[in-house]
MIDRENLUM-473919 format. One line per 4 residues: number of its first residue (from 1); their letters; for each residue z, x, y of C-alpha. Coordinates in steps of 0.25 Angstrom, whole numbers, plus 2048, in hexadecimal, padded with zeros to 3 digits. Each point is the difference from the previous one (the first is absolute). Layout:
% MIDRENLUM-473919
NUM) a) Z:X:Y  ...
This chain:
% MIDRENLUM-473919
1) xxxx) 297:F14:D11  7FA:806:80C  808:806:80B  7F9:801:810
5) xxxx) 808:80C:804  7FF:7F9:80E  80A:7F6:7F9  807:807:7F9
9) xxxx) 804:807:80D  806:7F4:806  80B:801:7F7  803:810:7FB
13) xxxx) 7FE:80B:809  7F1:806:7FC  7FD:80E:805  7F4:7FF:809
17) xxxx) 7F7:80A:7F7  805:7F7:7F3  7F4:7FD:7F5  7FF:7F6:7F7
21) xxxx) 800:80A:7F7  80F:805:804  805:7F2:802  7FC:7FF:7EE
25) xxxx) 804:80D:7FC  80E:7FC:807  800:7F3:7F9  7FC:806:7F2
29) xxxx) 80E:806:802  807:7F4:7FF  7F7:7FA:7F4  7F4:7F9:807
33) xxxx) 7F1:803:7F9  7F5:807:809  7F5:7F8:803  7F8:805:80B
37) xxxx) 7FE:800:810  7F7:7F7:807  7FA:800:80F  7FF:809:80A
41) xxxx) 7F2:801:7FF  7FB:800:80D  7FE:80C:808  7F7:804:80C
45) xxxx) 7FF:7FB:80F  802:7F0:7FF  804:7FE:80E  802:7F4:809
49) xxxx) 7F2:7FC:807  7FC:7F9:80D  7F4:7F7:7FE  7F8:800:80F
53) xxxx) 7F3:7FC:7FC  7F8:7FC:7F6  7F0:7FA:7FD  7FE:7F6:7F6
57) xxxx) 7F1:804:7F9  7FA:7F8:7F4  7FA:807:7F5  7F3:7FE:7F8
61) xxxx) 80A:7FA:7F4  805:7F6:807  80E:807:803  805:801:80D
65) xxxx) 809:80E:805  805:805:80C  7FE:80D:808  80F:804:805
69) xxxx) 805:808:80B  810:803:7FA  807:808:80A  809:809:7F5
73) xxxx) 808:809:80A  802:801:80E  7F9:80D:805  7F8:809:7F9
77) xxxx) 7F0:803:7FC  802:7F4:7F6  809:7F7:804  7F5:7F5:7FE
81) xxxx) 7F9:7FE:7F1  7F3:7F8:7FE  803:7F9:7F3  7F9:7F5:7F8
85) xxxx) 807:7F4:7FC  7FD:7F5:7F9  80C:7F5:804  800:7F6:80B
89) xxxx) 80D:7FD:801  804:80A:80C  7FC:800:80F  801:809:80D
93) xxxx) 80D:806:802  806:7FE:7F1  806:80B:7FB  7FE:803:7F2
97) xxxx) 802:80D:7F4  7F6:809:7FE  7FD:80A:7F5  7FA:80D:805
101) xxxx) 7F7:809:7F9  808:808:7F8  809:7F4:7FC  802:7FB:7F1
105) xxxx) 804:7F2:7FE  807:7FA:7F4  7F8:802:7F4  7FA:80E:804
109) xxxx) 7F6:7FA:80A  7FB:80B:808  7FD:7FC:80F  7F5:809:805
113) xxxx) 7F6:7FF:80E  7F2:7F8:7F8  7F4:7FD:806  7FF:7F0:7FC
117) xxxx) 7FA:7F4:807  7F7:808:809  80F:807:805  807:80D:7FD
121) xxxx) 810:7F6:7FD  809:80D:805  80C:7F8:7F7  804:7F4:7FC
125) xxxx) 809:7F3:805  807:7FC:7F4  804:7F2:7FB  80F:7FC:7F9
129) xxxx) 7FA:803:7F2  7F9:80E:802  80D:805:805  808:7FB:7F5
133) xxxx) 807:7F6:808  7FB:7F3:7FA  7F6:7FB:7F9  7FA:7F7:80D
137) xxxx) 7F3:805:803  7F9:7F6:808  7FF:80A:80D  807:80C:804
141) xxxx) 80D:802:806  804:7FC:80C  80F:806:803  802:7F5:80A
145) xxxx) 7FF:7F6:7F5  80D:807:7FC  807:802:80B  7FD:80C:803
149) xxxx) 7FD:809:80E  7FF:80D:7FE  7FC:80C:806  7EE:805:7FE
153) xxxx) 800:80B:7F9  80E:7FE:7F8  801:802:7F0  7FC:7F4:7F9
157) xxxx) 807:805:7F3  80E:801:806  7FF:7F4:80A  7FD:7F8:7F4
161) xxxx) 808:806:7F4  7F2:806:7F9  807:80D:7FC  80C:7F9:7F6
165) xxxx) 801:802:7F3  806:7FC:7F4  806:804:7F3  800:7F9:7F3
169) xxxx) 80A:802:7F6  801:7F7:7F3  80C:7F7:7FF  807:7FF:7F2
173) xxxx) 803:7F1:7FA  80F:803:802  7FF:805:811  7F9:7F4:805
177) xxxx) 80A:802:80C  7F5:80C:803  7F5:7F6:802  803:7FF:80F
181) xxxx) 801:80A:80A  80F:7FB:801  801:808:7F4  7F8:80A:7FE
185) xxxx) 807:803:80D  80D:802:7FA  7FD:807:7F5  7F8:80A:809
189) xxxx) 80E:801:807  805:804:7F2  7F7:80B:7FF  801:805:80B
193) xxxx) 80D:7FD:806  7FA:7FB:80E  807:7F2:805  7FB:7F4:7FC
197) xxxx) 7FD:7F4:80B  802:7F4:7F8  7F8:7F6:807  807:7F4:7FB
201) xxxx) 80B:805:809  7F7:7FD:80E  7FC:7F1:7FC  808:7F6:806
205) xxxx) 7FE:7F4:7F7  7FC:7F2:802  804:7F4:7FA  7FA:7F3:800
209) xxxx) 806:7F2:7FB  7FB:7F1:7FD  7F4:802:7F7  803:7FB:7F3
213) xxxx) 803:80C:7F4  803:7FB:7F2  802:80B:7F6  800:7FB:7EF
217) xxxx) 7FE:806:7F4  802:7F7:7F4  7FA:80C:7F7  804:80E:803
221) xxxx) 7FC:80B:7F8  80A:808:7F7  80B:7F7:809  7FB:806:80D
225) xxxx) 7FD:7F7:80A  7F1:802:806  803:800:811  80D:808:804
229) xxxx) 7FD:800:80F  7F6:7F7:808  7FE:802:80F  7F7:7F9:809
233) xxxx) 7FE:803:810  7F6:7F8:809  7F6:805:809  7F9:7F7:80B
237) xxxx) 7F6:802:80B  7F8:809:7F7  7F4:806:804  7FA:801:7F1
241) xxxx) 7F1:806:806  808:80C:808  7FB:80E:7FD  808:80A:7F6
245) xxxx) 804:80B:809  7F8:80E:7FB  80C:806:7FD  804:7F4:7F6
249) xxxx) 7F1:801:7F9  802:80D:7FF  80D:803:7FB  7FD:7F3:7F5
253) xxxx) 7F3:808:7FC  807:80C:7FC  80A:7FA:7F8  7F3:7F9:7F8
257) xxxx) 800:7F3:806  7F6:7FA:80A  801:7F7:80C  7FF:7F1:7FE
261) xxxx) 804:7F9:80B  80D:801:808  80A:7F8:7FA  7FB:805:7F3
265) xxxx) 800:80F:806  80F:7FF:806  806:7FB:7F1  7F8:80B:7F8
269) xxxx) 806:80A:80B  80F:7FC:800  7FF:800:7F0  7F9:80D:800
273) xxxx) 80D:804:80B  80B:7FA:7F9  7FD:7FE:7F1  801:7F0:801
277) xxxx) 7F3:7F8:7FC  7FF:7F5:80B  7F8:7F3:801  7F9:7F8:80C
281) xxxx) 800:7F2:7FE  7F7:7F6:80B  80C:7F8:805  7F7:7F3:802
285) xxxx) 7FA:802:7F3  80F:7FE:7FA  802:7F2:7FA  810:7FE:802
289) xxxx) 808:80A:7FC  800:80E:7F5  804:7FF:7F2  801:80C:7F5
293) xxxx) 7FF:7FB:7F2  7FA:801:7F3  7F3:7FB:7FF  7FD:7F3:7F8
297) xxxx) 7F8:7FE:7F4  7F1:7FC:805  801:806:80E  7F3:807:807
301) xxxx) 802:809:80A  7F3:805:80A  805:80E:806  7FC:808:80A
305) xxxx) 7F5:808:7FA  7FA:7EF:7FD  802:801:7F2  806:7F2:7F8
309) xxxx) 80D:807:7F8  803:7F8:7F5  810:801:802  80C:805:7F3
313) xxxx) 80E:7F9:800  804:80F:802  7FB:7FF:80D  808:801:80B
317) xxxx) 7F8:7F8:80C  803:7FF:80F  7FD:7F0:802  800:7F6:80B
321) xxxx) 801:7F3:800  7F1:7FF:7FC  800:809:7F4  800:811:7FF
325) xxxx) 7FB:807:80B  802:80E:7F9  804:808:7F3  80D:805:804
329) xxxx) 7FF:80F:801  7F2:802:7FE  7F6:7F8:807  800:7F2:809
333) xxxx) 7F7:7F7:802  7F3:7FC:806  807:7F2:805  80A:807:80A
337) xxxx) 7F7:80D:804  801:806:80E  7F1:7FD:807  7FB:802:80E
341) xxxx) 805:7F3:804  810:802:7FD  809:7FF:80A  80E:801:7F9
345) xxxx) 804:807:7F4  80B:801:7F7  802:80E:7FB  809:800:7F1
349) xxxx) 809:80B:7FB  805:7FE:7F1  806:807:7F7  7F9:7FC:7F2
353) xxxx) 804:805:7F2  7F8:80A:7FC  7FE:7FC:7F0  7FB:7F4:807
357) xxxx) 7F6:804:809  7FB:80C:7F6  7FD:7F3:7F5  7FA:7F9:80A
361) xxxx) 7F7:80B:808  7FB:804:7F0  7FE:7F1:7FD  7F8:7FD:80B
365) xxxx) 7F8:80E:7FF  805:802:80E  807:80D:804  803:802:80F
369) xxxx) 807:809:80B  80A:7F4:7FE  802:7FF:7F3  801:80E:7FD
373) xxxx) 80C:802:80A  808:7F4:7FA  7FB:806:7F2  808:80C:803
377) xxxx) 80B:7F9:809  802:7FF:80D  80C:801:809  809:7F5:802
381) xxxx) 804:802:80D  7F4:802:809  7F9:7F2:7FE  805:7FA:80D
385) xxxx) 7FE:80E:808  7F2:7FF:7FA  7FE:7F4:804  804:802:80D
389) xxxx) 7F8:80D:801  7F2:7F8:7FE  804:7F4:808  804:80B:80D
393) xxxx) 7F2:805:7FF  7F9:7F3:800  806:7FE:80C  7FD:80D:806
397) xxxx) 7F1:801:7FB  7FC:7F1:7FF  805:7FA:80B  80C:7F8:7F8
401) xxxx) 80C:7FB:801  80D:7FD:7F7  800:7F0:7FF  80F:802:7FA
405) xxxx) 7FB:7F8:7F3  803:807:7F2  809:800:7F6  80A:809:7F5
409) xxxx) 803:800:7F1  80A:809:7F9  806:802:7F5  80C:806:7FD
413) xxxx) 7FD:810:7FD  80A:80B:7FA  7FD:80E:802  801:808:7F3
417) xxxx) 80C:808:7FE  7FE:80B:7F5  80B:80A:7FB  7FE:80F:7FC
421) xxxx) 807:80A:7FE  7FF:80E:80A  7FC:807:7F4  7F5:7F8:7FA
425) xxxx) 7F4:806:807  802:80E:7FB  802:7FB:7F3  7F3:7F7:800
429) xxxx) 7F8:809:808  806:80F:7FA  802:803:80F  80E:802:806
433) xxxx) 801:7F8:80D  80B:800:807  80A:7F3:803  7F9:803:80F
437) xxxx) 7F3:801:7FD  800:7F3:7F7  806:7F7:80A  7FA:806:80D
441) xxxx) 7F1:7FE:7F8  804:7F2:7FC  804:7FC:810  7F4:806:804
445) xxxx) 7F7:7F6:7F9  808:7F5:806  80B:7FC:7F4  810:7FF:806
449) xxxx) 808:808:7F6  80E:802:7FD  807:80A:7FA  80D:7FC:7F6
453) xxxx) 803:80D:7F8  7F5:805:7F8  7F9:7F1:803  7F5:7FC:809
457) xxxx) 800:7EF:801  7F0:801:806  7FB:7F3:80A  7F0:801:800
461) xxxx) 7FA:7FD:80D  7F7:7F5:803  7F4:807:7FD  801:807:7F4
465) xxxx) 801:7F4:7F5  7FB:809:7F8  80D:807:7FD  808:7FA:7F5
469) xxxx) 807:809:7F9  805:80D:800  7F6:807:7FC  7F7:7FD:80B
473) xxxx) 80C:805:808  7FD:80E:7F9  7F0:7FF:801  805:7FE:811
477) xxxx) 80A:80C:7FE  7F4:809:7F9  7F7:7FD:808  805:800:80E
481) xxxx) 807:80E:7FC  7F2:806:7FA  7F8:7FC:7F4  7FF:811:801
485) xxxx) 80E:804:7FE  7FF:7FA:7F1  7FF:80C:7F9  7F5:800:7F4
489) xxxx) 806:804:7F3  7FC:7FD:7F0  808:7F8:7F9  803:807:7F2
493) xxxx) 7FE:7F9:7F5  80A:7FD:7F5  800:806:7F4  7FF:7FC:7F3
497) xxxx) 7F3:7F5:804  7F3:800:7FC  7F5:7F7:7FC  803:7F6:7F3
501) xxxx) 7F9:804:7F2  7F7:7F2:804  7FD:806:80D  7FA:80D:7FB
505) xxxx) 7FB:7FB:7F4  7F8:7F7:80A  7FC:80C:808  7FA:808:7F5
509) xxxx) 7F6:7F4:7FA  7FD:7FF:810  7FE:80F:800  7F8:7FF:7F5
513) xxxx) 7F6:7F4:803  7FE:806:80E  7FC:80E:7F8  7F7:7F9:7F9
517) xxxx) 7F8:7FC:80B  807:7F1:802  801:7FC:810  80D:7FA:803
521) xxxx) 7FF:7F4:80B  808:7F7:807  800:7F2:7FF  805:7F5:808
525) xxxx) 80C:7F9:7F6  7FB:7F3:807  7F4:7F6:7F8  7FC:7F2:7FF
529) xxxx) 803:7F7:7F3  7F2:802:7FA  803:810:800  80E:7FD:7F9
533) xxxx) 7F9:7F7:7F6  7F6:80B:7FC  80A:807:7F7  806:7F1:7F8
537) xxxx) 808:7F6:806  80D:808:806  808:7FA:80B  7FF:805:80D
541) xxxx) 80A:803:80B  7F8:7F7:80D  804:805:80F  806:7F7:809
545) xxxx) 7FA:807:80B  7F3:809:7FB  7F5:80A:809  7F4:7F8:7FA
549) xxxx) 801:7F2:7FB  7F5:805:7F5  80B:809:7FA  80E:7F9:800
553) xxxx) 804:806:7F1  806:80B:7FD  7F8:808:7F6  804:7FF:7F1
557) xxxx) 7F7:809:7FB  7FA:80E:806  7F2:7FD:7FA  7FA:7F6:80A
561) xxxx) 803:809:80D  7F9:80A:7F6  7F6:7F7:7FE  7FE:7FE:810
565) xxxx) 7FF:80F:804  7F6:803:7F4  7F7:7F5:805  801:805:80F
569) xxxx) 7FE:80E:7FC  7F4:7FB:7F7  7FA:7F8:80D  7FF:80D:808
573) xxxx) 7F9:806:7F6  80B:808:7F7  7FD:7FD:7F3  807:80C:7F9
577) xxxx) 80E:7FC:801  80D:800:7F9  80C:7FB:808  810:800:7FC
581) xxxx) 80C:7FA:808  80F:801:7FC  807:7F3:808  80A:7F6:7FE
585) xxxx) 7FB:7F2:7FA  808:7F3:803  806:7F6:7F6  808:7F3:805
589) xxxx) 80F:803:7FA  804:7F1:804  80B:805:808  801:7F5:80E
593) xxxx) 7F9:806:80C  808:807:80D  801:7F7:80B  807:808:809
597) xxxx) 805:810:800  80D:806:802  802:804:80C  7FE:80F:803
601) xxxx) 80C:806:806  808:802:7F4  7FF:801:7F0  7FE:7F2:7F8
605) xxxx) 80A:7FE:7F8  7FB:7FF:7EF  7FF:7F3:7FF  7F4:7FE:809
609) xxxx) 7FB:80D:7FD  7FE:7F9:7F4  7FA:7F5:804  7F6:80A:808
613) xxxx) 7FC:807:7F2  7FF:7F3:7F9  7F5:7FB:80A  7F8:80C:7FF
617) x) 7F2:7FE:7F8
């Protein structure tokens, strides 16, 4: 997850000298993984320029330039530069950024006075892409084109955000609140104790009514209903060709993503904000109204990158009445899509399963930003504040308006409420935390506690589903406190244990082989039934789920993956070889295969520990 400090500032309190290297080493504190920094890697006068003149002049290879007088401050020996350019799409009086010699642009590209065209070119006037902004690049510049007037001679980096930057941080499977700047945010409000803005708190939501919403699942997986939550809000009067504001590219560019077009732009931003994946549907592309269900047997979906998806009963679809029109949680469709031409959209917030989309996003080979927030779950409560954040901004950048048309599903949702006693954090941890210490570092991650005698009854907020029992409360306890005030000690081991007489008897012939010049490998436990058959007709234990289709079986014999590492050696030209491996060999017992495991919060009780080692190969 990448991190534009600039962002990031909108919602804690940032030093003004603050580095992307200080905003991880703070983060690191409360669990995150380093990653590295990213921008800021444009230095040197780039200033604002005033274009008074210019000569266009063809060249003996067909191309035409143009000779430009750029007025780059307002008194002094050189406040007007000659500089060569070869775009057309400027006149007399625009104003335009220019990179001085001494400049470097992203990329390390040095700007230097060079003779070229028959002129000495004292700097450069930049284009969207050679400043980072973008990747247009079909002429420079022109800061009118985005509303801007500024002053000649004023720094370009700062008038246009050039000097941001960002830090990245890897996000664990179980923090997937942290991919958004909502939550990295707050847990940098953890670390450091600054106050957290939450920017939920300053949307004033919209609601929309009278398009049609059907919400079904005939098949949920593990009993749990695919869709929770669907939102939908309308957008009309949209200007789909408006320009991206600078700061919008930029601030999507150093969070990894790149402009598209704005619709496009303003979802990725709002999720990258907030931590809700959101969708733009093309209103008159819509056939009647929105349905979430399973998919059919037979059913094709096109979707947006135009490939034909052959659809899984799994599935859970967005549909209209023509068919789907998107892969719930992962991808939409190519049918609806958001071109140039659309006028009014409907933007959608769900809340989907996450078991659901992971299936579907493997499936489908199709992992996206969406699919790996709902994946990692997403918070409950933001979806219509999401929503209405993206529609805001369409309205603010592309000339919309709210046409009132929506609509809103909900089911019915329980907070979790998990017990624990004071004392269970020192106990698991080997720590001694205080009664205040555990209940002021559970309130600080959001959860409501309250306090009957040596209980805490814990209600989780909204965007942690990842807490579920009371040892995540601990790990929360631990780590909010300092992963450094565990001290590190060894246990001591009992007495009396030891290896088996098997075990060292086993060691000795190892011992020996190794000593006699024998190389012990390695091998993979996993072969294909022709390897199994080598050694006689045994029966095989078969994967239900195996790395390579070419080696389903588990071995029953150590000799063929013996056989397999003589040969390669003997392929490389190693032909003086004597090999050895000690491993486990695997017969079917004809105990019943495990369908489902216990869960693992607390000890199984003997009968399905039994059953657990019968099924064992």
């Amino acid at each position: 997850m990448r991190i534009p400090l600039g962002w990031l500032g909108e919602m804690v309190e940032l030093g003004s000298k603050v580095t992307p290297n200080d905003v991880m080493a703070e983060l690191v504190k409360v669990g995150l993984e380093e990653e590295g920094s990213h921008g800021g890697d444009i230095s040197g006068p780039v200033v604002v320029g005033e274009v008074l003149s210019f000569e266009a002049e063809e060249q003996k290879n067909g191309k035409t330039i143009r000779w430009c007088q750029v007025r780059v401050a307002t008194s002094g020996d050189e406040e007007i530069r000659g500089i060569v350019c070869g775009a057309a799409n400027f006149v007399a009086g625009d104003k335009v950024v220019v990179s001085l010699p001494g400049a470097v642009l992203p990329g390390g590209f040095e700007i230097a006075a060079r003779k070229t065209y028959g002129h000495v070119s004292d700097g450069m006037i930049a284009s969207s892409r050679e400043l980072g902004l973008g990747d247009e690049h079909e002429g420079i510049l022109v800061l009118s084109s985005i509303g801007l007037d500024p002053e000649i001679g004023m720094d370009a980096i700062a008038l246009l955000g050039l000097d941001e930057s960002a830090a990245e941080v890897n996000v664990t499977p179980d923090r997937g609140y942290c991919l958004s700047i909502r939550g990295i945010a707050r847990e940098y409000s953890h670390a450091t104790g600054v106050k957290f803005q939450d920017p939920v708190l300053s949307i004033d939501p919209v609601m929309g009514t009278g398009f049609a919403l059907e919400v079904k699942d005939n098949a949920p997986i593990h009993g749990k209903a695919g869709c929770s939550q669907f939102v939908l809000v309308g957008v009309s009067g949209l200007d789909a060709e408006a320009k991206v504001p600078d700061w919008m590219v930029s601030r999507l560019k150093l969070a990894g993503m790149r402009s598209i077009s704005i619709a496009v732009d303003i979802t990725n931003y709002a999720m990258l904000e907030l931590g809700q994946p959101l969708h733009a549907y093309d209103l008159d592309k819509l056939v009647g109204g929105i349905s979430v269900r399973r998919a059919k047997a037979g059913e094709e979906l096109v979707t947006l990158d135009q490939k034909t998806r052959q659809l899984h009963e799994e599935d859970l679809l967005i549909c209209d009445e023509q068919g789907p029109i998107g892969i719930a949680g992962v991808m939409g469709g190519a049918r609806t899509e958001v071109s140039s031409s659309t006028k009014s959209v409907l933007i959608e917030a769900a809340i989907f399963d996450p078991i659901s989309i992971a299936r579907s996003a493997r499936r489908h080979k199709l992992p996206s930003e969406a699919s790996k927030r709902f994946e990692r779950g997403v918070d409950s409560s933001i979806s219509r504040a999401a929503a209405s954040r993206a529609a805001r901004l369409l309205t603010e950048l592309a000339s919309g308006s709210f046409s009132g048309v929506g609509a809103e599903y909900a089911s019915a949702f329980e907070p979790a409420a998990i017990e624990m006693k004071l004392d269970y954090p020192g106990q698991l941890v080997g720590v001694e935390y205080s009664a205040d210490q555990v209940v002021a570092s559970l309130e600080e991650i959001g959860c409501t506690v309250t306090k009957i005698d040596d209980l805490v009854q814990v209600i989780v907020p909204s965007w942690r589903p990842d807490i579920t029992h009371k040892t995540d409360l601990v790990e929360e306890v631990a780590r909010l406190i300092g992963y450094d005030k565990i001290p590190s000690r060894l246990p001591v081991a009992p007495p009396g244990r030891g290896l088996t007489s098997r075990q060292k008897l086993r060691r000795r012939v190892l011992s020996g082989l190794t000593g006699a010049g024998f190389v012990e490998v390695l091998n993979y436990p996993f072969v294909s039934a022709e390897q199994n058959g080598w050694m006689g007709s045994v029966g095989a234990v078969e994967l239900e789920n195996p790395m390579q289709s070419e080696a389903s079986f588990l071995r029953t014999s150590l000799v063929p993956g013996l056989i397999a590492a003589a040969a390669r050696n003997i392929s490389r030209g190693s032909t003086d070889i004597a090999l050895l491996e000690e491993g486990s060999v695997f017969l079917p017992n004809g105990g019943s295969a495990v369908t489902a495991l216990p869960a693992g919060n607390e000890r199984p009780s003997e009968k399905i520990l039994a059953a657990l080692k019968a099924a064992i190969p």
